[in-house]
C-alpha positions as CSV (number, residue, x, y, z in Angstrom):
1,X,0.0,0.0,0.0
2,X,1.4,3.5,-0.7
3,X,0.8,6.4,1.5
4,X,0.8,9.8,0.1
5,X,3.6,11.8,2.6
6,X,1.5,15.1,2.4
7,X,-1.0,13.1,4.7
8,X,1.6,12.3,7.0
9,X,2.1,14.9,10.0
10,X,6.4,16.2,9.8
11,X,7.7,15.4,13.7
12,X,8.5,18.6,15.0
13,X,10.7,19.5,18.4
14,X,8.6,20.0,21.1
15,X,7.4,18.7,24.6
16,X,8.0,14.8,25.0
17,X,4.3,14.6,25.8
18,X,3.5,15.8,22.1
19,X,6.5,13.1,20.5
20,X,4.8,10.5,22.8
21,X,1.6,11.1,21.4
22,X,2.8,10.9,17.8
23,X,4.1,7.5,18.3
24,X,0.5,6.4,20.0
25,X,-1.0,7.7,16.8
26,X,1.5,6.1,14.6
27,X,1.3,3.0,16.9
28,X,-2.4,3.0,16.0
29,X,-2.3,3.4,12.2
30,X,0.6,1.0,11.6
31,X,-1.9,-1.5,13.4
32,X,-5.0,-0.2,11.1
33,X,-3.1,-0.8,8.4
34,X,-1.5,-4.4,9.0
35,X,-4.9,-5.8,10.0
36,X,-5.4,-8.7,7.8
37,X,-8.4,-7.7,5.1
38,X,-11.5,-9.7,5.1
39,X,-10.7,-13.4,3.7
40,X,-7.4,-13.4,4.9
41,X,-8.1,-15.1,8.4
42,X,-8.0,-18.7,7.7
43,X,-5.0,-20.5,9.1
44,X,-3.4,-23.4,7.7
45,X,-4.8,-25.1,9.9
46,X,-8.4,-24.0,8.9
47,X,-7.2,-24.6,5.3
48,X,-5.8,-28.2,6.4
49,X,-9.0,-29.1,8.0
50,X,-11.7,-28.0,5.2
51,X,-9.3,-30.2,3.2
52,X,-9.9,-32.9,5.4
53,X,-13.4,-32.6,5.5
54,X,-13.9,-32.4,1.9
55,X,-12.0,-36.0,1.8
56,X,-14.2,-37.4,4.6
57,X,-17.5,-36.5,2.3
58,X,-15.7,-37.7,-0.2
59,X,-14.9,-41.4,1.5
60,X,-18.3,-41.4,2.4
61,X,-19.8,-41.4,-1.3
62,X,-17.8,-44.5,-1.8
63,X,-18.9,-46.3,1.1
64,X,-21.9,-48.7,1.6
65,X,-23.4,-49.2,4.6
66,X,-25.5,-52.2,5.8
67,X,-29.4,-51.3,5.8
68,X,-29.6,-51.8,9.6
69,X,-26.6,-49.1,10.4
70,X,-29.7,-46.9,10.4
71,X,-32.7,-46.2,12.4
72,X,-35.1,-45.9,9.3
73,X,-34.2,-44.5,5.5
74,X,-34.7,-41.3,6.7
75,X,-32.1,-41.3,9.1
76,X,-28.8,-39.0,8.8
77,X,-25.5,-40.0,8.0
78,X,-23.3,-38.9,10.8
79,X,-19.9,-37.9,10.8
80,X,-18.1,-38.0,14.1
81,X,-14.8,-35.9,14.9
82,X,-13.0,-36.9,17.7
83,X,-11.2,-33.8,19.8
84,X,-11.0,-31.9,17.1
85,X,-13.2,-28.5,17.1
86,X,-11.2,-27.0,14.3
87,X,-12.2,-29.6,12.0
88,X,-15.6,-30.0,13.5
89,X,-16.5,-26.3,12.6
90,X,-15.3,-27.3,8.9
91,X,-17.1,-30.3,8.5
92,X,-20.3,-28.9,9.8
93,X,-19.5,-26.5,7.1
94,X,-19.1,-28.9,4.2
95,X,-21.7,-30.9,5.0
96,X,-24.4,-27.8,4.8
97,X,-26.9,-28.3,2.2
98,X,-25.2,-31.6,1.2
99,X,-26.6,-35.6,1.1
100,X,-25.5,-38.8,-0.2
101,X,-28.0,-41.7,-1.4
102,X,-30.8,-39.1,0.3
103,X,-29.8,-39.2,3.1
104,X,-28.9,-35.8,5.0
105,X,-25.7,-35.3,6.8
106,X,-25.1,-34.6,10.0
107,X,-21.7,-33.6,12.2
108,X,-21.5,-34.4,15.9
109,X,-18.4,-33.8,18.0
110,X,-17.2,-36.6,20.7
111,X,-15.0,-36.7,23.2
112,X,-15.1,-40.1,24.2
113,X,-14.7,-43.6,22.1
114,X,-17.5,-44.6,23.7
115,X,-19.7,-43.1,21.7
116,X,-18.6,-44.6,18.6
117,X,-21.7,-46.2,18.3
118,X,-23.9,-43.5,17.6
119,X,-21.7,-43.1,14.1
120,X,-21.5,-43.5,11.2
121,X,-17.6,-42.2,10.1
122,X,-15.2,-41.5,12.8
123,X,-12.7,-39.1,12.5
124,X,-9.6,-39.3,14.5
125,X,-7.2,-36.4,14.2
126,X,-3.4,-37.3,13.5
127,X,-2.6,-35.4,16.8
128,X,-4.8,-38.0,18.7
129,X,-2.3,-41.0,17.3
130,X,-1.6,-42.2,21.2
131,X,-5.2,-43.6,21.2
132,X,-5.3,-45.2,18.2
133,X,-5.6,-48.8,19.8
134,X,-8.9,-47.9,21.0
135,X,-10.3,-46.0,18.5
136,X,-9.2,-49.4,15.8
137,X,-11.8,-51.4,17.6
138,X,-14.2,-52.9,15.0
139,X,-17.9,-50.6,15.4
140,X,-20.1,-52.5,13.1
141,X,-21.7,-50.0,10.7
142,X,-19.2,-47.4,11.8
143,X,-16.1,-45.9,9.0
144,X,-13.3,-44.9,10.8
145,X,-10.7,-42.8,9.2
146,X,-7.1,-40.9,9.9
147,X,-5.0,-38.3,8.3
148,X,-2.2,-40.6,9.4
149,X,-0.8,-43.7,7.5
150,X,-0.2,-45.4,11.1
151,X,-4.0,-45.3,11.6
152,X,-5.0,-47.8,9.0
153,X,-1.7,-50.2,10.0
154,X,-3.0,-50.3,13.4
155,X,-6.2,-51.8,12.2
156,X,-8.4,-48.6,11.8
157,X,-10.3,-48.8,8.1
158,X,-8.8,-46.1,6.1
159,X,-6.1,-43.9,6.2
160,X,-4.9,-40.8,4.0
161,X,-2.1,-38.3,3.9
162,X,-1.1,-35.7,1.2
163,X,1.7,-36.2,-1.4
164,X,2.9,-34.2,-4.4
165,X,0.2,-36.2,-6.3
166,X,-2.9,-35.1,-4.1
167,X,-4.0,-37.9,-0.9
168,X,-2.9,-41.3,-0.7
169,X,-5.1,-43.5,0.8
170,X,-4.3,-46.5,2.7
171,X,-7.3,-49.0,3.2
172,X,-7.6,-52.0,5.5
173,X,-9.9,-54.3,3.9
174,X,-9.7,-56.8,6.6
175,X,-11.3,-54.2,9.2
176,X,-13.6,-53.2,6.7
177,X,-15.3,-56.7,5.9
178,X,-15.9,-56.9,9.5
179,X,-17.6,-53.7,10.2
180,X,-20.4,-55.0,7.4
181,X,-19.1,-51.9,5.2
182,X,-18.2,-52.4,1.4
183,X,-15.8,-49.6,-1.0
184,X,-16.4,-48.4,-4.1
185,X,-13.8,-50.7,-6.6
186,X,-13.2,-47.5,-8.1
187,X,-11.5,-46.5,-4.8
188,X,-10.1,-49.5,-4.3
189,X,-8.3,-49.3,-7.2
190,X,-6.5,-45.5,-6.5
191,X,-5.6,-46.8,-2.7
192,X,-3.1,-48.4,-1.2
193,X,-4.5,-52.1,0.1
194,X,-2.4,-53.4,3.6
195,X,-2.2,-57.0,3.3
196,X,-3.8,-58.9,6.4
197,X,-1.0,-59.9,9.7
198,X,-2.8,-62.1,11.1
199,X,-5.5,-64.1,8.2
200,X,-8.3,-65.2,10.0
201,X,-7.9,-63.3,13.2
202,X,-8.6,-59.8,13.0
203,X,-10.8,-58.0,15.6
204,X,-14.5,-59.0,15.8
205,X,-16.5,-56.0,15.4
206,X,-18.9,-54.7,18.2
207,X,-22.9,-54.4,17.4
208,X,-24.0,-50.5,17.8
């Protein structure tokens, strides 16, 4: 921004009282002036998180749930975030206006694993990697998914992290045929697939 000199007052000698006062006005218009214009205030972070949710939605239009994951047809799809208000305010953002098979989304924010059961996709935020193990158990009906690679290697369903290509994702089919939820082949096909560790004896997946 330029700033025409004429406008700005010349510092003439005088009481230290008037030179403070200059520097409080100046104070004041420097900060007028830096203040970040409208559009300007999303963080990274924000920027990282509506990124985020976009991909959950997206996840979500390639998954099929079993008919009785749901109350009635009319019932929501709800997408849980775990700890996370940043990327709670975002999702409940994305998901305005939005459905998928007719069914209306909904965001709900949880701060316990214990209420896994009342969704439908979980997100856990990489920063919450220490509680993976319990978040990995099997919820039938229930999609659980990390911006971490770790996530789906320590039996959660689906995991993604950004690359110079876009997101890779990294799916554990294993977990996912025993939470009664099928993928899209067409994502299939663009993801990483772990092979199972141990065929045969993978986690039993909880009723909801």
């Amino acid at each position: 921004m330029v700033i025409n000199s004429k406008k700005i007052p010349q510092i003439q000698s005088g009481p230290a009282i008037s030179r403070r006062l200059f520097a409080t006005l100046l104070a004041g218009l420097l900060l007028l002036l830096c203040r970040p214009l409208p559009g300007w205030t999303e963080t990274i972070a924000g920027e990282l998180s509506l990124s985020h949710a976009a991909f959950l939605v997206s996840a979500a239009r390639f998954t099929t749930w079993p008919a009785d994951a749901f109350q009635n047809d009319m019932s929501p799809l709800i997408f849980c975030v775990y700890k996370d208000p940043e990327m709670g305010m975002a999702l409940q953002e994305r998901l305005h206006g939005e459905t998928i098979r007719g069914r209306g989304l909904r965001q709900v924010d949880i701060d316990s694993l214990g209420q896994l059961s009342q969704c439908h996709v979980l997100y856990l935020p990489a920063a919450r990697r220490g509680e993976y193990p319990a978040a990995a158990v099997v919820v039938y009906g229930v999609l659980t998914v990390s911006d971490c690679r770790e996530f789906a290697e320590a039996d959660g369903m689906l995991g993604f992290i950004r690359s110079e290509q876009g997101v890779d994702v990294i799916i554990n089919p294993e977990v996912l045929s025993q939470s009664g939820l099928s993928i899209s082949p067409s994502l299939l096909q663009m993801a990483e697939r772990l092979k199972s560790k141990n065929a045969g004896t993978g986690s039993r997946a909880t009723g909801r």
